[in-house]
Residue, then its C-alpha position, 0 to 999 in steps of 0.5 A: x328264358x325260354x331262349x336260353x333253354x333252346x341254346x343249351x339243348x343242342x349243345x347238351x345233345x353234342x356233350x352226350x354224343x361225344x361222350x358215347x362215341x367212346x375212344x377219341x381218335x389218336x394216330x396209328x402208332x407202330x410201337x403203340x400198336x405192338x404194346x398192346x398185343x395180347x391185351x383182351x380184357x383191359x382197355x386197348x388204344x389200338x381201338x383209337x388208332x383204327x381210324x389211322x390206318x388207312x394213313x398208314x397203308x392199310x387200304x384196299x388192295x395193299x399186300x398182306x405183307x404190308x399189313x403184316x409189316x405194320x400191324x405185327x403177326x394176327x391174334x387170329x388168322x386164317x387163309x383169307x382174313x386176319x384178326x387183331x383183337x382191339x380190346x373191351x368195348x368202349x360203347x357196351x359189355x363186349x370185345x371189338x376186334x379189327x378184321x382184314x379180308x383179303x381177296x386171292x393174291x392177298x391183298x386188302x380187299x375190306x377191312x372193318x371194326x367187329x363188336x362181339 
């Protein structure tokens, strides 16, 4: 009996886990990407595209250009990072955006998911 309890733990543990972790990860969809703009408080799949982009091109040292070309103009800009807002949180009450910052010569030099 007592074995069939530990058997069940671990794997209740993952069920939880996983149901945390929020948006399960799709592939970075260009038009998909697009369609969401201006989406601030709706549910987004821009958040579960993140994990794609670096497939995409979107990796250290790319141009803005490229970033630009991929991803559409910024919800928010400005001279040395873009913003594209990523929707309500799938883990908690708030917003994610995703920010680029660009070292001088403009190209990618860190790119992250924000809470808000």
């Amino acid at each position: 009996m007592m074995r069939r309890q530990f058997r069940i733990a671990p794997m209740l543990g993952l069920a939880l886990f996983a149901s945390a972790c929020g948006r399960a990860p799709i592939s970075f969809d260009k038009a998909g990407w697009a369609a969401e703009r201006g989406n601030y408080d709706r549910k987004s799949s821009r958040g579960a595209m993140v994990g794609g982009l670096d497939e995409a091109g979107i990796v250290i040292g790319a141009p803005r250009e490229r970033v630009r070309a991929l991803l559409g103009e910024p919800d928010s800009t400005g001279p040395q990072a873009d913003i594209y807002f990523l929707g309500r949180s799938a883990t908690g009450p708030g917003f994610e955006t995703y920010r680029i910052d660009y070292e001088p010569g403009n190209r990618v030099r860190a790119a992250s998911v924000r809470r808000s």
